[in-house]
C-alpha positions as CSV (number, residue, x, y, z in Angstrom):
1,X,-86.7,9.3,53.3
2,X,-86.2,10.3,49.4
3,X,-83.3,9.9,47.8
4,X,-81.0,13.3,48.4
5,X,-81.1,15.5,45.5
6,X,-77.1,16.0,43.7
7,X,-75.9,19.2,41.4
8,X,-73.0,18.5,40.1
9,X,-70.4,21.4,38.8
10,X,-67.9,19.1,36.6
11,X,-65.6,19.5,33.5
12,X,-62.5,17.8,32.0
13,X,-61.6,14.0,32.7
14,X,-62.0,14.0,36.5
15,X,-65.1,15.9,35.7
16,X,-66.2,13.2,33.5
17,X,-64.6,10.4,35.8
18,X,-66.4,11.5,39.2
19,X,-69.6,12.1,37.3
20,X,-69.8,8.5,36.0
21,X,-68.5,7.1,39.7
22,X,-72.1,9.0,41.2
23,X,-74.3,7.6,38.3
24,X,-73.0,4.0,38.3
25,X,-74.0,4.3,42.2
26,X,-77.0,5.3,41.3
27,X,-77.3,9.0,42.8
28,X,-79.8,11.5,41.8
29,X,-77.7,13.8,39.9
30,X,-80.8,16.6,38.7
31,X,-78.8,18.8,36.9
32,X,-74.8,19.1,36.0
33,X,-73.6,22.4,35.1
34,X,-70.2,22.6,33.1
35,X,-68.1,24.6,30.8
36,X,-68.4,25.3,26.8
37,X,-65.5,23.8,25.4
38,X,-63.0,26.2,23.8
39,X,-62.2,25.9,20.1
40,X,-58.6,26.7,20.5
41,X,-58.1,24.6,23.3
42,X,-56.8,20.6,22.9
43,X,-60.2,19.3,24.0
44,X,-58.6,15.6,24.9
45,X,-60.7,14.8,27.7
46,X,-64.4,13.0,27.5
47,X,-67.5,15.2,27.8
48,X,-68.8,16.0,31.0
49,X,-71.9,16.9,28.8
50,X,-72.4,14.3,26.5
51,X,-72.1,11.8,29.5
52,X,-74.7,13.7,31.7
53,X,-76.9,14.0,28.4
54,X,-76.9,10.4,27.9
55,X,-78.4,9.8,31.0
56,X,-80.8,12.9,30.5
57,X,-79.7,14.9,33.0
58,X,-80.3,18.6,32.0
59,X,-77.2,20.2,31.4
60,X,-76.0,24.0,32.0
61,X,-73.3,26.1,30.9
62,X,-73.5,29.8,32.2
63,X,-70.5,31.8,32.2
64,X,-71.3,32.4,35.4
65,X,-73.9,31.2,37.9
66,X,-73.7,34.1,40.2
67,X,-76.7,36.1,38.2
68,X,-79.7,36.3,40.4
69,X,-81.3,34.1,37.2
70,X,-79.2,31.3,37.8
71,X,-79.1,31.4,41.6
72,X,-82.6,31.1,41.5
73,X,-82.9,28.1,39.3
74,X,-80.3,26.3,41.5
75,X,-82.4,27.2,44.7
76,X,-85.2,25.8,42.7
77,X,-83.8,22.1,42.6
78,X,-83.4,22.3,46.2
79,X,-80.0,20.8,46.1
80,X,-79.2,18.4,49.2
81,X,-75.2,17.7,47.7
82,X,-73.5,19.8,45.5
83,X,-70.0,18.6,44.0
84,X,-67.6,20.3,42.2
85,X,-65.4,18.5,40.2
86,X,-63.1,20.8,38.4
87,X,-65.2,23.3,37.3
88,X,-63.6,26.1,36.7
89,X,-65.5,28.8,38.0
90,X,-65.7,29.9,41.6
91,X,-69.5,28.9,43.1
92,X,-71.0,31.6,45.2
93,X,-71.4,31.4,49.0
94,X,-74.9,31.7,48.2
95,X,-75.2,28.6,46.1
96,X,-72.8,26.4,48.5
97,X,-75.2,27.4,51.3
98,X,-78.5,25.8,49.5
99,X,-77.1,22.4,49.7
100,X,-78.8,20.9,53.1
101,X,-76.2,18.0,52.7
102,X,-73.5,20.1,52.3
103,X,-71.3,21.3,49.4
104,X,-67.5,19.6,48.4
105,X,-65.4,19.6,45.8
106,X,-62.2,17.3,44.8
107,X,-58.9,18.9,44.2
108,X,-55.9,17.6,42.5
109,X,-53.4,17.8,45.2
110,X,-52.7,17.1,48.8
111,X,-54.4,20.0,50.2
112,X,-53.3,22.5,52.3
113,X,-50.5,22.3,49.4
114,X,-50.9,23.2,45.9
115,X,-54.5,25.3,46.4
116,X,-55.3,27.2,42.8
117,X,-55.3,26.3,39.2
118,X,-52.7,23.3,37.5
119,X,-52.1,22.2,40.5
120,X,-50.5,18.9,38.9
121,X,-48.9,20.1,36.0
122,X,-47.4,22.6,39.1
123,X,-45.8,19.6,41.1
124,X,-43.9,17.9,38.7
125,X,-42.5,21.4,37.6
126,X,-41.4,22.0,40.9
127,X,-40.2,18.0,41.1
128,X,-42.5,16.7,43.8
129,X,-42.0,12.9,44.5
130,X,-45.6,12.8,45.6
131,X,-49.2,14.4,45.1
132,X,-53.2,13.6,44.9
133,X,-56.2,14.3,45.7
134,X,-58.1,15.9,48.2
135,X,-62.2,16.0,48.7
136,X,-63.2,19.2,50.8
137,X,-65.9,20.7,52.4
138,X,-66.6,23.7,50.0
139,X,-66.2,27.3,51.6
140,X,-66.2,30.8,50.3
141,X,-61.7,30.6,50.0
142,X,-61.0,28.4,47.4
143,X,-59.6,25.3,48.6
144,X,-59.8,25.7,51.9
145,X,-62.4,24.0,53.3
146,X,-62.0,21.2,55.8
147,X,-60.8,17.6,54.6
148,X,-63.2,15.1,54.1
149,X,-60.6,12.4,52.5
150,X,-57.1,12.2,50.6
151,X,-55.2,9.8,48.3
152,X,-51.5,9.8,47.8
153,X,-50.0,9.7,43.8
154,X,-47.0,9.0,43.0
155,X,-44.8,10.9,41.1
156,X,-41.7,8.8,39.1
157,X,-38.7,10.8,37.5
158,X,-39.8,10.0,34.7
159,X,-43.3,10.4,35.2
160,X,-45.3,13.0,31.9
161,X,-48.3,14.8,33.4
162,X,-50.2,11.9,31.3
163,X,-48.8,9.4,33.5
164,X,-49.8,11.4,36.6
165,X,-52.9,12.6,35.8
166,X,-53.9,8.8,34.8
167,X,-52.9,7.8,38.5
168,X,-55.1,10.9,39.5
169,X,-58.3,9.7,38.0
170,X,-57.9,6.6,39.8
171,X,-57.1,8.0,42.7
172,X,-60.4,10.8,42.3
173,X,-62.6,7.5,42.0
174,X,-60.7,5.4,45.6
175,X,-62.2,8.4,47.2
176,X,-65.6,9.2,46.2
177,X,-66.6,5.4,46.3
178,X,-64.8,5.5,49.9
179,X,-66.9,8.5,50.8
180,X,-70.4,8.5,49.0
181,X,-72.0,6.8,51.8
182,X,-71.2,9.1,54.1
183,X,-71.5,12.0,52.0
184,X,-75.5,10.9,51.2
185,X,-76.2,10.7,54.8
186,X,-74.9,13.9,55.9
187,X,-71.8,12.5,58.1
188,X,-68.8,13.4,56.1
189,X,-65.8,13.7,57.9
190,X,-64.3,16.7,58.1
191,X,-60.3,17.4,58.9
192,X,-59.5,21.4,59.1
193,X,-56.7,22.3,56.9
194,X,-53.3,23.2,58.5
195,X,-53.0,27.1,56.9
196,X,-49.1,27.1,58.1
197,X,-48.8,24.4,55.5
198,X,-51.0,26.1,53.0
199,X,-49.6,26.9,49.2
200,X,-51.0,28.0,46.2
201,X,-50.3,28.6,42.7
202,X,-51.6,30.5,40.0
203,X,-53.3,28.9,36.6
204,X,-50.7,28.7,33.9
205,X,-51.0,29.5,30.6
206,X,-49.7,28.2,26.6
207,X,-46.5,31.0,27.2
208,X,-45.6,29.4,30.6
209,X,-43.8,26.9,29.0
210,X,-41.4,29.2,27.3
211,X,-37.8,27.5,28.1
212,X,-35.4,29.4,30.0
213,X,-32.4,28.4,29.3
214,X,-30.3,29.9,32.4
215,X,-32.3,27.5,34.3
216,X,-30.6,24.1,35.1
217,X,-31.1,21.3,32.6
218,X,-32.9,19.2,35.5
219,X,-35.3,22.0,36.2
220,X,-36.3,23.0,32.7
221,X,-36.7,18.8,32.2
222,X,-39.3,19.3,34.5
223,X,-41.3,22.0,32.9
224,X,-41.0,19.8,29.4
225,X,-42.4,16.6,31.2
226,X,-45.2,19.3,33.3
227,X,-46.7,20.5,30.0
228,X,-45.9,17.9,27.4
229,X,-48.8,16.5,25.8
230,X,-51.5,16.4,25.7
231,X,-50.8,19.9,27.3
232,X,-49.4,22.7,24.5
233,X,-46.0,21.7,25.6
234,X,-42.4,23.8,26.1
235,X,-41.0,26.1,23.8
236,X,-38.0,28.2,22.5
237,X,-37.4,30.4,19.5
238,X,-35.1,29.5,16.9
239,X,-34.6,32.6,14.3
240,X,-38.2,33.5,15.5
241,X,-39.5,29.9,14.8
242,X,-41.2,28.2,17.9
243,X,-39.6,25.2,18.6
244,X,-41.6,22.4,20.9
245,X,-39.5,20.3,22.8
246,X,-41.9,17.1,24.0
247,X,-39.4,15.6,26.1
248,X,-36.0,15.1,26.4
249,X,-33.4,14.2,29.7
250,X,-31.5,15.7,32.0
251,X,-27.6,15.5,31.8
252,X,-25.6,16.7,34.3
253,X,-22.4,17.7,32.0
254,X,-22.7,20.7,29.8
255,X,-20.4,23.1,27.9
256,X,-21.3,26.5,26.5
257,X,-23.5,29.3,27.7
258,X,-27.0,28.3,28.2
259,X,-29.1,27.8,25.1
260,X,-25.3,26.4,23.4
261,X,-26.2,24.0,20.4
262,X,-23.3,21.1,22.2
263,X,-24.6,18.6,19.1
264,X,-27.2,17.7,16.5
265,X,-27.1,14.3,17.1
266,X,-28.0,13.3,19.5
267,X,-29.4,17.2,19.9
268,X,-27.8,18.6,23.1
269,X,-28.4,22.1,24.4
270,X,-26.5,23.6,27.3
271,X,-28.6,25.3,30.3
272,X,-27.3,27.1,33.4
273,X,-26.1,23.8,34.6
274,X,-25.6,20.4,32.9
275,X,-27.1,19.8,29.4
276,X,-30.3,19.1,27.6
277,X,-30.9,15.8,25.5
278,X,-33.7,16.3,23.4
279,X,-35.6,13.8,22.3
280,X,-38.6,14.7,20.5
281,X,-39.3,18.0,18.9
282,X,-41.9,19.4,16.3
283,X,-41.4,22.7,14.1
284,X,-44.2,24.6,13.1
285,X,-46.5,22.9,10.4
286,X,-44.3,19.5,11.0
287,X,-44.7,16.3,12.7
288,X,-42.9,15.4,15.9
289,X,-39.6,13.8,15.3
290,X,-37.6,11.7,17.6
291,X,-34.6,10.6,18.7
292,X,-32.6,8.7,17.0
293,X,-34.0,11.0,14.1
294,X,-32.7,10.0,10.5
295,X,-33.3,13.8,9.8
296,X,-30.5,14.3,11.5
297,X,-29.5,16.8,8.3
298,X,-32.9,18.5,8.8
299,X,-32.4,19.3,12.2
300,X,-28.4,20.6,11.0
301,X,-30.0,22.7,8.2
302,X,-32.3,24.8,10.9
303,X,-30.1,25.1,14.2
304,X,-27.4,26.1,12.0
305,X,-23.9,25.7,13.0
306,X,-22.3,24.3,16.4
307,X,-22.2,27.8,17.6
308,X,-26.0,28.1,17.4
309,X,-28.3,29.5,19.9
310,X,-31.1,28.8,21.0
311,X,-34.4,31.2,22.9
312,X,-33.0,33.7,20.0
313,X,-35.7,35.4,17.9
């Protein structure tokens, strides 16, 4: 029997990561289709594309594949497996149902929990202790398809979506090598989701890490740590200058009304509850700074006086 023919739907580093685990195994990937990166996005993953062309596997990158053009060209490589590996489209039922093998993709959570878009940048906003990653049957519901295989992730206090992300990778790669047998002879386990359990969350976007301030100082330390970088990062305004705060920690005493300027140095910012210490920032046009900062004069001369407020425009 031939070796079973693999389309794989891939972008960003897990993209890139799950791409390489099938091609060091030695599957016959015929075709990967991906995204066109975006010029004003950080583009700080590898290439899904340039790693696909250096094999010289044909590359595609429709903004959509659900044109009877493209359908037809799929059904044309008679797909046995077809993996998604955050791709950011949704595939068509059609397309799903070609693959003879069947169709799966790998999600960055512990499915049922955390379906949709971000969904680790999500968990350490909402302080989860633990995530991972979940490889799925594929169905016409996004993320619903039955379980095939999971692995746990960590998540530290003090963890940066960097950190996690890195532990995710490895994580993506413990379960496609555990699997791949059993996904290339058709006997891939499958675990039906529990929808009681399900959640799901919506992609996020550059303004979603706008700082509010009436939140408590532990909570809005999580959104800094969900979207620092290599993400865009949190925000607030400060005389209609957009200040990014990179990280910073949690104190549980605070005086003021939220957004307060406590101190300059170290910087200290009261939120609904307890206080922020910031510890690196950037202006516009300027390089990140840190704590301890010997601009401490700099950062007096744009916050102003000790009755400053932040979030202002």
């Amino acid at each position: 029997m031939s070796e079973p023919t693999v389309i794989v739907f891939a972008y960003r580093d897990i993209g890139h990561t799950c791409l390489e685990a099938l091609l060091v195994r030695g599957v016959r990937v015929v075709a990967v289709f991906t995204h066109s990166d975006d010029p004003d996005e950080n583009i700080w993953f590898p290439s899904v594309s340039a790693l696909a062309d250096t094999h010289g596997i044909p590359v595609y990158k429709p903004d959509t594949t659900s044109t009877t053009e493209w359908i037809e060209l799929l059904r044309s490589l008679s797909p046995d497996l077809i993996f998604s590996f955050y791709y950011r489209h949704l595939i068509a039922e059609d397309i799903l149902n070609m693959a003879r093998l069947g169709a799966f993709n790998l999600h960055g959570s512990l499915l049922p929990r955390y379906r949709g878009r971000s969904p680790i940048n999500w968990a350490i906003l909402n302080g989860e202790s633990i995530t991972g990653v979940t490889l799925h049957h594929m169905v016409k519901k996004p993320d619903a398809g039955d379980i095939v295989d999971q692995e746990p992730v960590t998540i530290g206090p003090l963890d940066s979506i960097a950190d996690v992300s890195a532990r995710i990778l490895i994580a993506a790669r413990k379960v496609l090598d555990r699997q791949i047998h059993s996904l290339l002879t058709g006997h891939a386990p499958r675990r039906p989701q529990d929808e009681s359990k399900a959640t799901s969350f919506s992609r996020r976007n550059q303004n979603d890490g706008r700082i509010d301030w009436s939140c408590s100082a532990h909570d809005i330390y999580n959104l800094i740590r969900a979207v620092t970088q290599p993400y865009p990062g949190a925000f607030t305004e400060v005389d209609g200058q957009r200040f990014i705060i990179w990280w910073a920690s949690a104190r549980h005493e605070g005086k003021g009304e939220p957004g307060f300027v406590v101190d300059e140095n170290p910087l200290l910012i009261s939120a609904g509850s307890g206080c922020l210490e910031v510890i690196r920032w950037q202006w516009p046009g300027e390089g990140i700074s840190s704590q301890p900062d010997i601009h401490g004069l700099h950062i007096r001369q744009k916050l102003g006086t000790e009755n400053h407020h932040v979030g202002q425009t």
